[in-house]
N, C-alpha and C positions, 0 to 999 in steps of 0.2 A: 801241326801238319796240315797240307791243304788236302782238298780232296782227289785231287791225283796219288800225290805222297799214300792218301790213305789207301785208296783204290790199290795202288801198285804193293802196299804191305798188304791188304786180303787175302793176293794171291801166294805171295814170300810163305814157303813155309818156316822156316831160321833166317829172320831179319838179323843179322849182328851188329850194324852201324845204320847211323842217321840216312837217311837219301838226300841224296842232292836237291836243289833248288825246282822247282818247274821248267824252267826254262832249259836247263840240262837235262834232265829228264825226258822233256818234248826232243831235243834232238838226239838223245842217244836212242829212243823207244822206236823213232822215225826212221834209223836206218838197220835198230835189229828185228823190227816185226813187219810183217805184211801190210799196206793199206785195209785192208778188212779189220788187222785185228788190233791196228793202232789204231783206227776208228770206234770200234769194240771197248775198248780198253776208255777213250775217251770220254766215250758218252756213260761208260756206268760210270766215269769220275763224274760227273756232272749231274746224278741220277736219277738218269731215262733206267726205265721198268726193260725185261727183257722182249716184251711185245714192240715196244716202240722200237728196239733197235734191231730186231731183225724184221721190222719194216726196213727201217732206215736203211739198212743193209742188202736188203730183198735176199732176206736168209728165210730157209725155214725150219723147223725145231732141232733136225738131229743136224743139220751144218754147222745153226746156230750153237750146239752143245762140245760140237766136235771141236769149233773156233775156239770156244773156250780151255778147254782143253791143253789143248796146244798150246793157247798166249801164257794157261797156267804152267805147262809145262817150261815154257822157253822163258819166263823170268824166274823160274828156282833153275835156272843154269847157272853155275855160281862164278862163269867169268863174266853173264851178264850183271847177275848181283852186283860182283866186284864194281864193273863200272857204273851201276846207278849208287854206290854209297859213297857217299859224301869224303871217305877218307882215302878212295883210289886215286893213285897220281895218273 
């Protein structure tokens, strides 16, 4: 698993199938999240501490907590699930 894949299973609470590749990932994450929180999502794949990225972001604690939040809510949506695993046509 790379550390995206990993990242994006953190949030998953019932992973049932493999996720797709990065690069599929990078584009389906691109048009279902917000620039903030596919940024968000990015950098903890990479991982920057939560200070760093709401510099990065020019967030501050309860925005920052809120973003989260929400990216976690909006990937246990299970038709996004459906299209980051690996076996959705």
């Amino acid at each position: 698993m790379t550390s995206l894949q990993q990242e994006i299973a953190k949030h998953i609470k019932i992973l049932r199938c493999e996720l797709k590749p990065d690069k599929d990932l990078l584009e389906i994450l691109k048009r279902r999240l917000t620039k903030k929180e596919f940024k968000c999502l990015q950098s903890l794949s990479q991982g920057e501490d939560n200070q760093t990225i709401m510099s990065k972001l020019n967030l501050n604690k309860e925005r920052f907590d809120s973003l989260s939040q929400t990216l976690t809510k909006k990937l246990n949506q299970e038709k996004l699930k459906h299209e980051l695993s690996l076996f959705s046509s």
